[in-house]
C-alpha positions as CSV (number, residue, x, y, z in Angstrom):
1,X,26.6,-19.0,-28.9
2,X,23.4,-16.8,-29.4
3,X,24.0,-13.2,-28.8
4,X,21.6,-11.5,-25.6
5,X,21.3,-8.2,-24.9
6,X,19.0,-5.8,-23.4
7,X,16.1,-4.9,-25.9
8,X,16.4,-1.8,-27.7
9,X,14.1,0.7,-29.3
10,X,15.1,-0.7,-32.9
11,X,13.9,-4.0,-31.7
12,X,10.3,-3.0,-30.9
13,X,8.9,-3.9,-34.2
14,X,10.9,-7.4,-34.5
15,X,9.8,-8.4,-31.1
16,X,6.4,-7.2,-31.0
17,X,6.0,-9.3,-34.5
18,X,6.7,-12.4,-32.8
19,X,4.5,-11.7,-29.8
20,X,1.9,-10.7,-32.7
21,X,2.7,-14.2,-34.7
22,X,2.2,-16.0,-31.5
23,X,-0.9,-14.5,-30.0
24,X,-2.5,-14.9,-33.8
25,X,-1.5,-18.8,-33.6
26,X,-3.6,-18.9,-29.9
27,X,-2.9,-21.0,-27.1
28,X,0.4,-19.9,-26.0
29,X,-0.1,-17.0,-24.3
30,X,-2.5,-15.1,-22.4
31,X,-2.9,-12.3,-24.6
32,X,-5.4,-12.4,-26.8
33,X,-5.3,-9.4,-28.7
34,X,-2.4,-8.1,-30.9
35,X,-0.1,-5.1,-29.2
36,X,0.7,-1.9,-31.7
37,X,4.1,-1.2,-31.7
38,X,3.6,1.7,-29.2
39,X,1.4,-0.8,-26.8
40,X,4.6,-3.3,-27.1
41,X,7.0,-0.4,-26.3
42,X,4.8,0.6,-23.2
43,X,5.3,-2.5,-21.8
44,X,8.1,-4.3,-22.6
45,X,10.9,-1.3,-23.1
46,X,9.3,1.4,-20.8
47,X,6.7,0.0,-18.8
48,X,6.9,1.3,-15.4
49,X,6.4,-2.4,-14.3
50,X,9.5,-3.6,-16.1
51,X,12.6,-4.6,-14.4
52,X,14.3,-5.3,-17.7
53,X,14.3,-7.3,-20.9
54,X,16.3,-9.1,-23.0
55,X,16.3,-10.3,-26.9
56,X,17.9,-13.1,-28.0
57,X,19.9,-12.7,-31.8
58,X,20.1,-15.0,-34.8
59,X,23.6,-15.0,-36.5
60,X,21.7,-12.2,-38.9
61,X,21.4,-10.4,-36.0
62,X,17.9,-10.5,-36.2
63,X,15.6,-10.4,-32.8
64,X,14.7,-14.7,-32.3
65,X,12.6,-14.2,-28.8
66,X,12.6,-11.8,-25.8
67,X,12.3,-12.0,-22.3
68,X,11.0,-9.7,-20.0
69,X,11.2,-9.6,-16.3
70,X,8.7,-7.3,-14.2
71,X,7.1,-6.6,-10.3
72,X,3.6,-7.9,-9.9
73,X,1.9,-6.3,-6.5
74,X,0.3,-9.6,-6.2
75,X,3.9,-11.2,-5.9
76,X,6.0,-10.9,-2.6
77,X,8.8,-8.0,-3.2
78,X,11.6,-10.1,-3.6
79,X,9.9,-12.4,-6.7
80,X,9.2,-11.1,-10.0
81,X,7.3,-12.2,-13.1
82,X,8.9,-13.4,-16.0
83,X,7.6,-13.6,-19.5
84,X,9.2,-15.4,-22.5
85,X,8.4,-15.5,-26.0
86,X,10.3,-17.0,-29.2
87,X,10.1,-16.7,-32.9
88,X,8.7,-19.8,-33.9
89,X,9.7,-19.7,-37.9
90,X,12.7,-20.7,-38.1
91,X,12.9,-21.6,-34.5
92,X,16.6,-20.4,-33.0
93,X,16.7,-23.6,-30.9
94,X,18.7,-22.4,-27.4
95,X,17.5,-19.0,-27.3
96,X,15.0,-19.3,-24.6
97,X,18.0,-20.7,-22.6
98,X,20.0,-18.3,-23.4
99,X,17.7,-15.1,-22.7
100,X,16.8,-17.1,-19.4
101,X,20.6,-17.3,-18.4
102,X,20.8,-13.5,-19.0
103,X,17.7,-12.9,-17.0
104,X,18.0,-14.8,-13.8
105,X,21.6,-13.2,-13.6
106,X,20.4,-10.0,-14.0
107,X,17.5,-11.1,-11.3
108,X,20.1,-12.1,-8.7
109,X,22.3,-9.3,-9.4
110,X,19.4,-7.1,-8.2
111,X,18.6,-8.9,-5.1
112,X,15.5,-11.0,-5.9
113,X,15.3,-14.4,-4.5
114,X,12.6,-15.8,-6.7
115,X,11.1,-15.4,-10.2
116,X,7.2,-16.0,-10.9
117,X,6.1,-17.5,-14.1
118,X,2.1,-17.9,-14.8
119,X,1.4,-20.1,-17.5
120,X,-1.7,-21.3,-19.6
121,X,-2.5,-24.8,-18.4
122,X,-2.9,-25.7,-22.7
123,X,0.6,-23.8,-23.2
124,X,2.5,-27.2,-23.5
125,X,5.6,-25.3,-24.8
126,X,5.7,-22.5,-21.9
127,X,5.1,-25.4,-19.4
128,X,7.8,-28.0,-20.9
129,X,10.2,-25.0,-21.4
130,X,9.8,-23.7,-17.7
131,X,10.3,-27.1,-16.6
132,X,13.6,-27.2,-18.3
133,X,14.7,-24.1,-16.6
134,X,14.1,-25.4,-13.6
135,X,10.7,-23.7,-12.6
136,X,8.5,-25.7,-9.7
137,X,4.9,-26.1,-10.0
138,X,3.6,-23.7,-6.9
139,X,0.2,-22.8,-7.5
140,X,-3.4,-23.0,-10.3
141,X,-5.8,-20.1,-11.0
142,X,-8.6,-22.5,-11.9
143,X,-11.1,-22.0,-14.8
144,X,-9.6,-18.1,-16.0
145,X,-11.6,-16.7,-18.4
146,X,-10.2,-16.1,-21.7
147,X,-12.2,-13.4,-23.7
148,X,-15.0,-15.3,-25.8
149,X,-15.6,-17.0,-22.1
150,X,-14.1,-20.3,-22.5
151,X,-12.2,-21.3,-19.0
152,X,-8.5,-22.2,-19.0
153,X,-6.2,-22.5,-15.6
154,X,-3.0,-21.0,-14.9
155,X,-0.3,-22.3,-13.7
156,X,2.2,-20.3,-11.4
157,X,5.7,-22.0,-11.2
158,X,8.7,-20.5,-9.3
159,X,12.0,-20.7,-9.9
160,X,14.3,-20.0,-6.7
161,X,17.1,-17.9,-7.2
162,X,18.0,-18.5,-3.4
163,X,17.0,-20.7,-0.7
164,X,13.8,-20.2,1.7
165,X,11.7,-18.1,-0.9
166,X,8.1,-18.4,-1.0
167,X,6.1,-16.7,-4.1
């Protein structure tokens, strides 16, 4: 069983390595340049736009991925964004899962019926991975710019958390 909890101030560096590691590989996300630790921090442990977020443990204890759950203002104010990334060497194979089992709790607990995830239309892991979790293709930002101009969509999937939600 992989260990979740909610992220920590000693896991900044960890966790804002392998957001680092993934934005350097390209493709995967939509950030394109890499967060200092204090950026990370801003965001993901105290970001005023953060509802919480998880990291997922190795048997080391060592922080394999993170989730983070947020309000968008573009979003209805019962669904909320969701935003996942895992260590990809070595791979802790279930910890997606688990930080996504942690998460939509946690989102339910709260009220929300719905959770928002916008994906690159190239990210074949963030798709295939929301798909497994049960996300439903809802809606495509065609032709985004990334930052040296070349277009990519987005894909916004929704996972329900009750019935009769609409992102």
């Amino acid at each position: 069983m992989i260990a979740v909890r909610p992220m920590m101030q000693e896991d900044v560096a960890s966790a804002c390595r392998i957001l680092n590691e993934i934005i350097a590989i390209g493709g995967t996300t939509a950030f394109e340049s890499p967060f200092s630790e204090t950026q990370f921090a801003a965001v993901y442990l105290t970001g005023d736009d953060k509802i919480c977020c998880h990291v997922a443990l190795d048997e080391q204890g060592e922080v394999a991925g993170f989730q983070w759950l947020g309000v968008n203002d573009e979003l209805p104010v019962d669904c909320v964004d969701i935003a996942t990334f895992t260590r990809r060497e070595p791979v802790l194979k279930g910890a997606g899962r688990a930080l996504f089992a942690e998460t939509s709790t946690h989102a339910a607990a709260l009220g929300f019926n719905a959770i928002n995830a916008t994906v690159r239309a190239d990210n074949r892991l963030g798709l295939s991975y929301y798909d497994k979790m049960g996300f439903r293709d809802y809606s495509v930002a065609y032709g985004v710019a990334l930052q040296d101009g070349t277009p990519v969509d987005r894909i916004s999937k929704r996972f329900e958390l009750t019935r009769g939600v609409a992102c």
